[in-house]
C-alpha positions in Angstrom: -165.0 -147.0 4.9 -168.3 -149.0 4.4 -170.2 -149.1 7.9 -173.1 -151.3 8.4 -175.9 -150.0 11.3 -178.3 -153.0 12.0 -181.0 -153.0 14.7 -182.3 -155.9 15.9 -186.1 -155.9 17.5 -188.9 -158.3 17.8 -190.9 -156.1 20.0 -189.9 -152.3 19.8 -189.0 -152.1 16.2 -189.9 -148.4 15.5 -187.9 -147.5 18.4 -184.7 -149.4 17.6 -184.5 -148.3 14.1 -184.9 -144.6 15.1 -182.1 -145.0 17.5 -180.1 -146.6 14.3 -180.9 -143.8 11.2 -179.2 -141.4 14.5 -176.3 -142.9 14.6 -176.0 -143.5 10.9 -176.8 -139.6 10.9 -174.0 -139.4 13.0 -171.2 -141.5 11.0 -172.2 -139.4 8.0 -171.3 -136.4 9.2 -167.9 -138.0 9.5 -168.2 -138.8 6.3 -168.9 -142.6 6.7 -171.0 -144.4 3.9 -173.3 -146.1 6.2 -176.1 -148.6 5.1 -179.0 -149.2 8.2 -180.6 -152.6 8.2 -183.2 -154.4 9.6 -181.8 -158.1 10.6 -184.8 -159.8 10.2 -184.9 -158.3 6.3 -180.7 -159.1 5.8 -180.0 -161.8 3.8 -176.5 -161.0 2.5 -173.5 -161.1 4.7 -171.8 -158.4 7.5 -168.2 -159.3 6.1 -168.6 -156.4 3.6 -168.3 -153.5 6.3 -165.7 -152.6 7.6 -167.2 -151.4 10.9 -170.5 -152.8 12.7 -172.8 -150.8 14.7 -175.5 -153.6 16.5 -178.4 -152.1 18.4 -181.2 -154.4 20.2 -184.1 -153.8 22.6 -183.9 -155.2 26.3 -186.1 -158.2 26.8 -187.1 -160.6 29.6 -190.2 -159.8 32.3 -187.5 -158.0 34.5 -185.6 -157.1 32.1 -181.8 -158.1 32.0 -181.7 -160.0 28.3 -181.6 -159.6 24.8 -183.3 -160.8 22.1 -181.9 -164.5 21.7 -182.6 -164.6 18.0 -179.6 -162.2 17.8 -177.2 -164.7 17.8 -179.0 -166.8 15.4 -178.8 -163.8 13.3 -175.0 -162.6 13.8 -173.9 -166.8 13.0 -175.8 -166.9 10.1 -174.0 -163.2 9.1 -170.8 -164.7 7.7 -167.8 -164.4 9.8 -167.1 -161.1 11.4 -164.4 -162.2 13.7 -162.3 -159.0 14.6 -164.5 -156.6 13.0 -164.3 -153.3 14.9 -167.6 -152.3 16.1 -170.3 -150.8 18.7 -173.6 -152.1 20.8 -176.9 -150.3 21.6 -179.6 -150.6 23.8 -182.3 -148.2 24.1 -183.0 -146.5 27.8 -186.7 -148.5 28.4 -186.9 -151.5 30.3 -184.8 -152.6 33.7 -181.6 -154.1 34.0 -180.3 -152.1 31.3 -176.3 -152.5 31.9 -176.7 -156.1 32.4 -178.8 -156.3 29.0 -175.7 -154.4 27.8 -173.1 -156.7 28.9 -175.2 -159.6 27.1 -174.9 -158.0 24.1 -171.4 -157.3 24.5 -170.9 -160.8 25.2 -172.5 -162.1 22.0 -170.7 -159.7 19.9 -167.5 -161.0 21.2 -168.6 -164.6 21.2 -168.5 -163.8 17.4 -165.1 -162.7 17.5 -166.4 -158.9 17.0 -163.7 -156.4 18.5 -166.1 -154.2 20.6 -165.0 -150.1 20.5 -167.7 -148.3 22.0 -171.3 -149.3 23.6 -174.0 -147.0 24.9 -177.4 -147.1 26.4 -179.6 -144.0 24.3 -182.2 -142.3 25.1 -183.0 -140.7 22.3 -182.0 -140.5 18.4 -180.8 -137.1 19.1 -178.4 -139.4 21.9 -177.8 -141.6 19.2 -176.7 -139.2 16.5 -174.3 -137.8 19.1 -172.9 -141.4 19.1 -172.1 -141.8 15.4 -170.2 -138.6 15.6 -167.9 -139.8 18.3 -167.3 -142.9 16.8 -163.3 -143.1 15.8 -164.6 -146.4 13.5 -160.7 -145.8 11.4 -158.9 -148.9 11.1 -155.2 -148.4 13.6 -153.3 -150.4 11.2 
């Protein structure tokens, strides 16, 4: 099972990828071969993985919104219509569940099948993540 974790961040970058390497630390304990990437350094395609773990930051002045250069980034990932998979936010900024929903929303837009979603506060929060993960096919 080849899982991709990506984290998406134009302003809190450090944070958002330590949030990813714990739940990729996570996954691996479950025995997952997981690759973490950066979207703004991806230029292959998501269809490869069979799973899909997305994290952004929360953006806007009030918070409430995600980064809209996301879905620029998920159209040009190749099609990953009913791809199993999970969204993250980090626990800064306000309006975090509705910064949540947007993301849900875009993954969807993209056809993504979303499993499991989660707002962390730590990579300690996020490894605990990747070990509950049940990212098996049901077929």
């Amino acid at each position: 099972m080849r899982i991709a974790v990506v984290y998406h961040a134009e302003k809190n970058l450090p944070l958002i990828r330590d949030l990813a390497k714990g739940v990729a630390r996570g996954l691996e304990s479950q025995g997952a071969s997981v690759d973490v990437i950066n979207s703004k350094e991806f230029t292959s395609r998501l269809t490869i993985y069979n799973y899909i773990v997305l994290g952004t930051e929360v953006t806007g002045n009030f918070g409430g919104s995600i980064p809209p250069s996301l879905s620029k980034f998920l159209e040009a990932a190749g099609p990953v219509g009913s791809k199993r998979s999970c969204g993250f936010l980090p626990a800064r900024g306000f309006r975090r569940q509705k910064s949540l929903l947007k993301l849900m929303t875009t993954m969807e837009k993209e056809g993504m099948f979303v499993t499991d979603f989660d707002i962390l506060p730590s990579a300690d929060a996020a490894e605990a993540l990747g070990k509950k993960l049940n990212f098996q096919s049901r077929h």
